[in-house]
N, CA, C and O atoms as a GROMACS GRO file, in nm:
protein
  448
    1UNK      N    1   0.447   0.818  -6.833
    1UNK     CA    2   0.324   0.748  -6.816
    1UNK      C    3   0.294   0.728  -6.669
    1UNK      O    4   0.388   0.687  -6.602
    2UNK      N    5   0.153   0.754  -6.592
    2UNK     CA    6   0.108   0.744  -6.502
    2UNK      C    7   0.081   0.599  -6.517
    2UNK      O    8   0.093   0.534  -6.622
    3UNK      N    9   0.043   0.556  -6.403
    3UNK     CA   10  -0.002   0.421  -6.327
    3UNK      C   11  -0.107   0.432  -6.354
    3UNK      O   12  -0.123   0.544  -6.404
    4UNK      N   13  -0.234   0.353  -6.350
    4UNK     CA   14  -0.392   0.372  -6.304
    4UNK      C   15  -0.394   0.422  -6.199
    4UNK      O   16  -0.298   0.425  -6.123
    5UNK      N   17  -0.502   0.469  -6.178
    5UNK     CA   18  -0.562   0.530  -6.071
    5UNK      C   19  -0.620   0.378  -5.946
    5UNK      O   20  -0.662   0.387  -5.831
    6UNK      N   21  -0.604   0.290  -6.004
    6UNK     CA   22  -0.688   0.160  -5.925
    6UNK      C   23  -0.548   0.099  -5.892
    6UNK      O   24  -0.540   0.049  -5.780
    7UNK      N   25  -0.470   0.095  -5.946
    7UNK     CA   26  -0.322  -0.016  -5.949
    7UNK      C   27  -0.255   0.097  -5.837
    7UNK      O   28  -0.186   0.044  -5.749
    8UNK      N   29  -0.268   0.257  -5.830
    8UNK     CA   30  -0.217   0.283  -5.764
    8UNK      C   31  -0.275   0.306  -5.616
    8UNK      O   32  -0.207   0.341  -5.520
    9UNK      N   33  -0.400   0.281  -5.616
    9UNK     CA   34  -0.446   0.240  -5.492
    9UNK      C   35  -0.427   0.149  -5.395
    9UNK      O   36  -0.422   0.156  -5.272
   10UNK      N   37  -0.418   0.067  -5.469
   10UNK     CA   38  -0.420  -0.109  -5.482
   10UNK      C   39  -0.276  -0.126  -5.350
   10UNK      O   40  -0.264  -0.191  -5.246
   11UNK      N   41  -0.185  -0.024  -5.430
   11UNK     CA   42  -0.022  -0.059  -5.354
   11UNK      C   43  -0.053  -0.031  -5.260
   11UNK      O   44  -0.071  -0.126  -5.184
   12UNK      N   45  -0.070   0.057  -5.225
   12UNK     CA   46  -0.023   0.143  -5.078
   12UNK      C   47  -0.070   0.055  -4.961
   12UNK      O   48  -0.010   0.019  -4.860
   13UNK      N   49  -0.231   0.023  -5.017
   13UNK     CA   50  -0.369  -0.038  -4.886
   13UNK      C   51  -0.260  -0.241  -4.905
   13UNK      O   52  -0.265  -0.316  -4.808
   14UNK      N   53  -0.193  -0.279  -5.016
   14UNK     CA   54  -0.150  -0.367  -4.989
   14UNK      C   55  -0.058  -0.392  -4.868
   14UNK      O   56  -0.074  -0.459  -4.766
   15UNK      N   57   0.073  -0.294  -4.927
   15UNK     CA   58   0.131  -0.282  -4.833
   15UNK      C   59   0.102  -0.215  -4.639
   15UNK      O   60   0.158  -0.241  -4.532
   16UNK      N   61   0.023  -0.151  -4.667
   16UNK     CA   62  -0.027  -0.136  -4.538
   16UNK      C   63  -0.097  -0.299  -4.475
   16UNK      O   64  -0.098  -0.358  -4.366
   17UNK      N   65  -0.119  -0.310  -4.532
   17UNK     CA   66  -0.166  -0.508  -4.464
   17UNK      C   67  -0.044  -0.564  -4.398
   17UNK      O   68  -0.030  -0.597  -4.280
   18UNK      N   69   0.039  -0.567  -4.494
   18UNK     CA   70   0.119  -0.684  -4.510
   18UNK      C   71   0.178  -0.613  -4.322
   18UNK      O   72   0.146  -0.667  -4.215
   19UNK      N   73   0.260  -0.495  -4.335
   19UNK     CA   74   0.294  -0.415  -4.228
   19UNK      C   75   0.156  -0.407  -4.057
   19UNK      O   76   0.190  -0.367  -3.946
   20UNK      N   77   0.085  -0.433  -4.076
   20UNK     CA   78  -0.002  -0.472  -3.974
   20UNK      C   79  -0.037  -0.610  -3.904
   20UNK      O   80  -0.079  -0.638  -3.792
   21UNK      N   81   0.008  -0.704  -4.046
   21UNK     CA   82   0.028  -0.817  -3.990
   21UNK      C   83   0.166  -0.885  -3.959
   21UNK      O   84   0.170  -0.994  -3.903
   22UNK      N   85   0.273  -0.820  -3.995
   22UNK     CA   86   0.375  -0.828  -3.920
   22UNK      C   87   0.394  -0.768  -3.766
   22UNK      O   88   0.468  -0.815  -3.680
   23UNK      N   89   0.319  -0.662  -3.756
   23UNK     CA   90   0.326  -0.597  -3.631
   23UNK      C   91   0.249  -0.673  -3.511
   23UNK      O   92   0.269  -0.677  -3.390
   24UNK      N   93   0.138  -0.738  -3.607
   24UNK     CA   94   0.049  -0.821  -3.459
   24UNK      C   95   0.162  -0.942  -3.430
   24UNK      O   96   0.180  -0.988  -3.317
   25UNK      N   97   0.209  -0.972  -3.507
   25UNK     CA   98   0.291  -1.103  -3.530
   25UNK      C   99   0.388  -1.074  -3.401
   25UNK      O  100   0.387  -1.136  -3.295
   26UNK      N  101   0.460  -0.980  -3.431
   26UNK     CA  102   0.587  -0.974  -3.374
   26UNK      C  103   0.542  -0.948  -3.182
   26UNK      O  104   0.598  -0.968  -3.075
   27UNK      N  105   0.404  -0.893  -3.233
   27UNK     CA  106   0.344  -0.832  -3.071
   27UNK      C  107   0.282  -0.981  -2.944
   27UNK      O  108   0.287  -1.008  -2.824
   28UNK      N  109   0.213  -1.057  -3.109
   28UNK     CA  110   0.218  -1.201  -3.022
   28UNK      C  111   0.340  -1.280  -3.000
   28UNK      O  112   0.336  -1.352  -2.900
   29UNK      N  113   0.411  -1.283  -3.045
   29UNK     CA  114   0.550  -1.336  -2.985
   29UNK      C  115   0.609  -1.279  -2.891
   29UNK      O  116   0.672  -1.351  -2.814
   30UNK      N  117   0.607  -1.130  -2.867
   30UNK     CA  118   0.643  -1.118  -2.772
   30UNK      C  119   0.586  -1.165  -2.627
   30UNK      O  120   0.631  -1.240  -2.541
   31UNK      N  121   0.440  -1.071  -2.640
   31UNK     CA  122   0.347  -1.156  -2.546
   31UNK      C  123   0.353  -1.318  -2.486
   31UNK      O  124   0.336  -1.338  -2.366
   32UNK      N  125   0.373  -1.404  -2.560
   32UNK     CA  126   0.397  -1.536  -2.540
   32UNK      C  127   0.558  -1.542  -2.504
   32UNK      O  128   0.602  -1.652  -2.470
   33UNK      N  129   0.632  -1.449  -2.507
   33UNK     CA  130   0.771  -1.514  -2.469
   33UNK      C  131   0.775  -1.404  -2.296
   33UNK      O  132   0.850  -1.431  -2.202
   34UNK      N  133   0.696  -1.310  -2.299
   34UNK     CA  134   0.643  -1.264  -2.129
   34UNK      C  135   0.606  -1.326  -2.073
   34UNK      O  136   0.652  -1.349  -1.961
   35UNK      N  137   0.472  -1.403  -2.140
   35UNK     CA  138   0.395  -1.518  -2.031
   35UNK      C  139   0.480  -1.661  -1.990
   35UNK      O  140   0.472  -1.728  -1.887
   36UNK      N  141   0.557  -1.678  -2.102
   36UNK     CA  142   0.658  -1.787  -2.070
   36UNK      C  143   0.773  -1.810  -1.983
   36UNK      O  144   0.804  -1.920  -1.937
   37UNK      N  145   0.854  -1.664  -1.957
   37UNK     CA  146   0.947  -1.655  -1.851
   37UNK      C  147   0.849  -1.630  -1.723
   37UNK      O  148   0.891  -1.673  -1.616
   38UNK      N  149   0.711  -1.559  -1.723
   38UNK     CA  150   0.688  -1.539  -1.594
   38UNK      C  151   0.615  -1.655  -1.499
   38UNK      O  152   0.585  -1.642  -1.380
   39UNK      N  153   0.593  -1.782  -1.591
   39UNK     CA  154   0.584  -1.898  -1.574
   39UNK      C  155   0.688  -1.937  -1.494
   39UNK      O  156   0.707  -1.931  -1.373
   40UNK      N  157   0.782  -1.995  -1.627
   40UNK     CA  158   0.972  -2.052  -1.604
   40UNK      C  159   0.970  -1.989  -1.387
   40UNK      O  160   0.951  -2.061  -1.288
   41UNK      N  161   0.993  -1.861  -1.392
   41UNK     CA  162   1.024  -1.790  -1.280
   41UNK      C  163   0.946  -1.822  -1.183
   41UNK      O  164   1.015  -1.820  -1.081
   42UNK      N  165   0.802  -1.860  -1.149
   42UNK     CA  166   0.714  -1.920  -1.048
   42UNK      C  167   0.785  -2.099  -1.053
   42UNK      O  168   0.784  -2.139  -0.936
   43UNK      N  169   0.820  -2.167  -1.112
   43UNK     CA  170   0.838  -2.244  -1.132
   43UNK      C  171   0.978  -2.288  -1.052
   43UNK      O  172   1.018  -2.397  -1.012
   44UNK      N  173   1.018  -2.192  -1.050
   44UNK     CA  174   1.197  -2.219  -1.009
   44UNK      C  175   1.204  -2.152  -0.871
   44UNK      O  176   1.280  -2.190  -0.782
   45UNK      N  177   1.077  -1.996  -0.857
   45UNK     CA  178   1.054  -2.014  -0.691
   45UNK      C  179   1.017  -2.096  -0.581
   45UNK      O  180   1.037  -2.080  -0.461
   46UNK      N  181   0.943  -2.212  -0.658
   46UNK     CA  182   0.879  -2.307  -0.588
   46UNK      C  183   0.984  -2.376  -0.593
   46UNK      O  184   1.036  -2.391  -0.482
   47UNK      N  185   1.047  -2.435  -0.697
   47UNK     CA  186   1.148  -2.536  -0.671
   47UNK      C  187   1.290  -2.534  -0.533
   47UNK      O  188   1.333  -2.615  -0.450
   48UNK      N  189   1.323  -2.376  -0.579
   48UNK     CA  190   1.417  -2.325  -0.462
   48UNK      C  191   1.330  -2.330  -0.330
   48UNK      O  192   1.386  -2.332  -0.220
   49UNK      N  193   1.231  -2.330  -0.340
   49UNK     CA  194   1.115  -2.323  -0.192
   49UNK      C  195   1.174  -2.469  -0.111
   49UNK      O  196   1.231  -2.495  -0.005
   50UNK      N  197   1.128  -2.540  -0.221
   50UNK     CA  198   1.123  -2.688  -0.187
   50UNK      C  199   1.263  -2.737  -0.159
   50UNK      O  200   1.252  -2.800  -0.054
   51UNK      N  201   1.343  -2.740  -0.184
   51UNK     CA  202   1.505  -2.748  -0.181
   51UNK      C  203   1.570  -2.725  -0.065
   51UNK      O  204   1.653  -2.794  -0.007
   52UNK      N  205   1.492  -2.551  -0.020
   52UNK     CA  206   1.549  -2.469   0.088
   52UNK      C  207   1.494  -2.576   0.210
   52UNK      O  208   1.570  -2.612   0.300
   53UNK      N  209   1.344  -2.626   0.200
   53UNK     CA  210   1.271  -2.649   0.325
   53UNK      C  211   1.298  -2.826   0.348
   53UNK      O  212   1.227  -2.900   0.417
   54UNK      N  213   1.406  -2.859   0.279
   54UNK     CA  214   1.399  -3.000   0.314
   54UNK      C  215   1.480  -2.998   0.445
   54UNK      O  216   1.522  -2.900   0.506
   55UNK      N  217   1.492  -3.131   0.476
   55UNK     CA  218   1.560  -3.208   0.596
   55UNK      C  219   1.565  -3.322   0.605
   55UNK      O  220   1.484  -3.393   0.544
   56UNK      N  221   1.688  -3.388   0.705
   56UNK     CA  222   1.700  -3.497   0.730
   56UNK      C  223   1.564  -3.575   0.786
   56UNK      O  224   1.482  -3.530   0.866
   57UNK      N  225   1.563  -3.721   0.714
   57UNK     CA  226   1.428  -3.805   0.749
   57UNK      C  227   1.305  -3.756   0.604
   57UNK      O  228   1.202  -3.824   0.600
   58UNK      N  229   1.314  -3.701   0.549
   58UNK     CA  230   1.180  -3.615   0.475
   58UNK      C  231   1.213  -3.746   0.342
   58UNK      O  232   1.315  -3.763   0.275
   59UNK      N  233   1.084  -3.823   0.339
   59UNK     CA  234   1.051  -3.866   0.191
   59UNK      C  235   1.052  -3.790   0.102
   59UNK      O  236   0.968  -3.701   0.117
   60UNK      N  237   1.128  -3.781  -0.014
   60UNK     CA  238   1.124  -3.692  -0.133
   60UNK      C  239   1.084  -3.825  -0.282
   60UNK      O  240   1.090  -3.948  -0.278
   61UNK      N  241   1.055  -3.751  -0.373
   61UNK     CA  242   1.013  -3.839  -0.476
   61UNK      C  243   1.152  -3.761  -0.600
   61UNK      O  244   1.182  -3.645  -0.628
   62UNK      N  245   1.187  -3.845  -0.629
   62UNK     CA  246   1.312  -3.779  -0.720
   62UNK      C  247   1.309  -3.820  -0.880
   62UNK      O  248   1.258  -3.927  -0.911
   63UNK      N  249   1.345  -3.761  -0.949
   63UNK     CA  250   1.311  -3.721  -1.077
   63UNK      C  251   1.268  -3.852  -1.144
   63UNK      O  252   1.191  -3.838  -1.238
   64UNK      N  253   1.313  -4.010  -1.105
   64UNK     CA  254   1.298  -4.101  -1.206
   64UNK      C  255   1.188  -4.162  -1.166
   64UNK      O  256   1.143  -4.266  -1.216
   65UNK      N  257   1.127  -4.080  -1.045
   65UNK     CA  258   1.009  -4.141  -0.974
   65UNK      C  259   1.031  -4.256  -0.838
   65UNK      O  260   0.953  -4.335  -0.785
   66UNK      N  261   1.131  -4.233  -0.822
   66UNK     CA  262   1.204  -4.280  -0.728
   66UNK      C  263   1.169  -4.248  -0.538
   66UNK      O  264   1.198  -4.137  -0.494
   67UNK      N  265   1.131  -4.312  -0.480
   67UNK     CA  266   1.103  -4.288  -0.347
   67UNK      C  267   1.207  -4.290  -0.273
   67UNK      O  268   1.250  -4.405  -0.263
   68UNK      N  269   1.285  -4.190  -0.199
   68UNK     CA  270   1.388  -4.207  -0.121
   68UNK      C  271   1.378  -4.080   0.027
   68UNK      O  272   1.326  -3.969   0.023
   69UNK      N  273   1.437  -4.136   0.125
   69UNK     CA  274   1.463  -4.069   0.257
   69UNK      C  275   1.621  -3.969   0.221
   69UNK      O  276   1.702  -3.985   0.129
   70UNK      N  277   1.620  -3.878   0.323
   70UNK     CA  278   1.725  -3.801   0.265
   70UNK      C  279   1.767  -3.829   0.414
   70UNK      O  280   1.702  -3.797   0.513
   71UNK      N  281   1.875  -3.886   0.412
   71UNK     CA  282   1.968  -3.908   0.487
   71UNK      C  283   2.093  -3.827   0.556
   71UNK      O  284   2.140  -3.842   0.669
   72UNK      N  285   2.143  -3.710   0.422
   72UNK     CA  286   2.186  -3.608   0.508
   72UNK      C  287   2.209  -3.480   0.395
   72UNK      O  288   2.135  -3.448   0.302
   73UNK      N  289   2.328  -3.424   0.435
   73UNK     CA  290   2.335  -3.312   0.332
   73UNK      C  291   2.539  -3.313   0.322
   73UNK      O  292   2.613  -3.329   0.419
   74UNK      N  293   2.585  -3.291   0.177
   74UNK     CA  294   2.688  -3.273   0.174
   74UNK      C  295   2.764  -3.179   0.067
   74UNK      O  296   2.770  -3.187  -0.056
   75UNK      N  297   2.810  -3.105   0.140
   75UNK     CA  298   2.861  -2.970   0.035
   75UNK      C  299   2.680  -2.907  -0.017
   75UNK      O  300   2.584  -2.861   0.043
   76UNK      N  301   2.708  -2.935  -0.133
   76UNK     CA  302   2.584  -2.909  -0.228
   76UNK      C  303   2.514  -3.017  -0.262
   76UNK      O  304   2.475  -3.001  -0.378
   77UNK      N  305   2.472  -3.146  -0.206
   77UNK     CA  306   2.464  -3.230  -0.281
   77UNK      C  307   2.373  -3.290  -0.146
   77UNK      O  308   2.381  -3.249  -0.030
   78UNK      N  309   2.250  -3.446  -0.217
   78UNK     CA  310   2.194  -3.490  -0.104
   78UNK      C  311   2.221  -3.636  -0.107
   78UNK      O  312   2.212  -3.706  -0.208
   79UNK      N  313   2.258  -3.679   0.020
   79UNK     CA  314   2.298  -3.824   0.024
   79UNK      C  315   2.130  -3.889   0.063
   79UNK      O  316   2.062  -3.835   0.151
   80UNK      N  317   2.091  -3.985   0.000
   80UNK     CA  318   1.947  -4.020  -0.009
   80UNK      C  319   1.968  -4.200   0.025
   80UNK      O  320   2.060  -4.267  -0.020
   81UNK      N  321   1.883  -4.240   0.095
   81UNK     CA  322   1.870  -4.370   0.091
   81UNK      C  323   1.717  -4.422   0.036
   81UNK      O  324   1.601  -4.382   0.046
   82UNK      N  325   1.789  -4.536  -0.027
   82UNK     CA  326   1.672  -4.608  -0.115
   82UNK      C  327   1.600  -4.738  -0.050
   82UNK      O  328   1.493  -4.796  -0.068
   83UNK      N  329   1.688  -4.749   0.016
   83UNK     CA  330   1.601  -4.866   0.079
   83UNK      C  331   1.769  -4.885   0.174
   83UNK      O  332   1.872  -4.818   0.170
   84UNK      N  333   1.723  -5.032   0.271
   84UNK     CA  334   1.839  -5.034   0.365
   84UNK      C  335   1.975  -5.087   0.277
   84UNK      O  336   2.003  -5.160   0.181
   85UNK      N  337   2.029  -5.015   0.358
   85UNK     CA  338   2.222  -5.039   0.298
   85UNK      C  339   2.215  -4.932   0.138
   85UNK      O  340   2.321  -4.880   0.104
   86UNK      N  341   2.103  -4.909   0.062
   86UNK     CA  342   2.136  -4.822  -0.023
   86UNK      C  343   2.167  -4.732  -0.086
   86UNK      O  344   2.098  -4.719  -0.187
   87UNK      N  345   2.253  -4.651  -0.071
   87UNK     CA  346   2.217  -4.453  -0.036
   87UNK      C  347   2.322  -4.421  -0.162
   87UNK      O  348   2.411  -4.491  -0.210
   88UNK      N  349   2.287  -4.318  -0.189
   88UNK     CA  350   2.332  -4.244  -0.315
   88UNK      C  351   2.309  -4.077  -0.302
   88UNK      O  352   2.232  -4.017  -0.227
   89UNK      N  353   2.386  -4.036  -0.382
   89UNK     CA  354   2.463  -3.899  -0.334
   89UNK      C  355   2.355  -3.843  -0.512
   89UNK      O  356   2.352  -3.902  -0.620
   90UNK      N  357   2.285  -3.713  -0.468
   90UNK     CA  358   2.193  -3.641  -0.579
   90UNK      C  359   2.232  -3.506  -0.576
   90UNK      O  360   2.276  -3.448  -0.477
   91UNK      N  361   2.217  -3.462  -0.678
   91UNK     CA  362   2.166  -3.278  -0.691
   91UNK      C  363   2.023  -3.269  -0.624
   91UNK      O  364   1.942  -3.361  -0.634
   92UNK      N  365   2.001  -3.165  -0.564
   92UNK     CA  366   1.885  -3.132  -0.494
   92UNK      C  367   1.784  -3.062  -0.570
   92UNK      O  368   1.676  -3.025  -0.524
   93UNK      N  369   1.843  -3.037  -0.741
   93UNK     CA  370   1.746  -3.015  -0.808
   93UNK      C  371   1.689  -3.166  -0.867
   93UNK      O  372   1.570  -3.163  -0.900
   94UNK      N  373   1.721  -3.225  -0.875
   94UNK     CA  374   1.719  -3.368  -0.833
   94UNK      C  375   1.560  -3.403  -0.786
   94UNK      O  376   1.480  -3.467  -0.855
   95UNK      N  377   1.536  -3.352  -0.665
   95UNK     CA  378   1.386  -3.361  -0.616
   95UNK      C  379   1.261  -3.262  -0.685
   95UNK      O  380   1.250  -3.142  -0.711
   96UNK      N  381   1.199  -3.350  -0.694
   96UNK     CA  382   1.052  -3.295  -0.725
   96UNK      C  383   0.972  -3.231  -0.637
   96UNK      O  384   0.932  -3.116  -0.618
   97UNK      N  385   0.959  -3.362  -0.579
   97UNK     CA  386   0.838  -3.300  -0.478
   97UNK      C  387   0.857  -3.395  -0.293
   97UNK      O  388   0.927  -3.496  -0.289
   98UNK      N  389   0.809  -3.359  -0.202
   98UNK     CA  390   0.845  -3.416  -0.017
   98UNK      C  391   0.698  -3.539  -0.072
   98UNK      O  392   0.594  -3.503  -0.128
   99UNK      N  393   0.726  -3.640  -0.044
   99UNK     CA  394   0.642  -3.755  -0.058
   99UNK      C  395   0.556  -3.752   0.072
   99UNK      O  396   0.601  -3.728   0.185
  100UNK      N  397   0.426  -3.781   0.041
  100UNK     CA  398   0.342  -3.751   0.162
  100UNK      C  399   0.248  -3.832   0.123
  100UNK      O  400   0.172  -3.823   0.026
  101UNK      N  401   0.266  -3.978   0.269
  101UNK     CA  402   0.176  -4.077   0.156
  101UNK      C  403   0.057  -4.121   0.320
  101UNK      O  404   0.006  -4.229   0.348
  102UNK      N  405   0.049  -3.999   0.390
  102UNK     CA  406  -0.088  -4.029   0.448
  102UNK      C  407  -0.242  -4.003   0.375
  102UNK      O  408  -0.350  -4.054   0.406
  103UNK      N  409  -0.217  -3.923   0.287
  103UNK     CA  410  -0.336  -3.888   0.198
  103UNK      C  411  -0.407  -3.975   0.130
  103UNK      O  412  -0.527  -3.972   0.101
  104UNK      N  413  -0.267  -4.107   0.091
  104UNK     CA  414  -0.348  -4.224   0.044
  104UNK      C  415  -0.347  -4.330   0.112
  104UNK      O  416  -0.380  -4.433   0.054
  105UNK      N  417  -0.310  -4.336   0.251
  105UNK     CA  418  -0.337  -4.395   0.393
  105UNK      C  419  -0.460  -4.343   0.394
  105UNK      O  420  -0.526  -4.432   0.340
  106UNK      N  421  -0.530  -4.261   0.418
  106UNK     CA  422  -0.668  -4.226   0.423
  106UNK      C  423  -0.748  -4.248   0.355
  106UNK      O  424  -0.857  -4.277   0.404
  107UNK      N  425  -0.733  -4.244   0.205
  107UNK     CA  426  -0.800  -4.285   0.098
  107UNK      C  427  -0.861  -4.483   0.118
  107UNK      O  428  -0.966  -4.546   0.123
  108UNK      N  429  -0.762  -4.499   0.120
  108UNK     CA  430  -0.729  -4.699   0.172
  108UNK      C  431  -0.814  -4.688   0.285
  108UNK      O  432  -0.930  -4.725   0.263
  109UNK      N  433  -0.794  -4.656   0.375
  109UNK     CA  434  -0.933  -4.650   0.500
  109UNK      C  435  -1.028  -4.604   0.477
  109UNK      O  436  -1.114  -4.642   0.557
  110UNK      N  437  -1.074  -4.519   0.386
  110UNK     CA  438  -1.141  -4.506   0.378
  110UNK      C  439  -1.272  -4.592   0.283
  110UNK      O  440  -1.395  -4.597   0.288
  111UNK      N  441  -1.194  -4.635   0.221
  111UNK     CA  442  -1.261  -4.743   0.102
  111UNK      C  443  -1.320  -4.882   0.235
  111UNK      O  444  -1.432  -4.930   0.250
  112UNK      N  445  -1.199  -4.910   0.306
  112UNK     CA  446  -1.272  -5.006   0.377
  112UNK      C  447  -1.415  -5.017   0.456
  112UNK      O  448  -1.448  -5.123   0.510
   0.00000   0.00000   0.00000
């Protein structure tokens, strides 16, 4: 006994779906896991940027939101002061970002 002529149409164009939408599938995941490392990777050049270009005296803002002077450098590691007599020893991934607070020195004068 043959199939219908409609039931056996039916398969093939099914399965051809199903197989096209696995293929976009797998093509957007990939896509999104390209755009995601080439993110990650700008992200960690800047960070090493910032790391490389510090120095003694430089306000840094550190991960807990923390305002501190970097006081010196040891082995791998940054000895930071928090205020007077306070200093504490960080990872230098540790820092975010060099604190730069004339911008809102200007802002404040400027309002006046």
């Amino acid at each position: 006994m043959e199939p219908t002529t409609a039931a056996a149409a039916a398969a093939p164009a099914a399965a051809t779906g199903m197989n096209g939408f696995f293929f976009l599938m797998i093509a957007f995941i990939l896509i999104f896991m390209v755009l995601s490392m080439r993110t990650n990777k700008k992200r960690m050049a800047q960070q090493q940027q910032l790391i490389g270009s510090l120095k003694k005296g430089d306000k840094v803002i550190i991960l807990n939101g923390i305002v501190a002077t970097i006081d010196g450098f040891k082995d791998n590691l940054l000895e930071v002061k928090l205020s007077e007599g306070n200093k504490v020893t960080i990872l230098p991934s540790a820092v975010i970002s060099v604190y730069n607070a004339q911008p809102a020195q200007q802002e404040q004068g400027a309002k006046k």
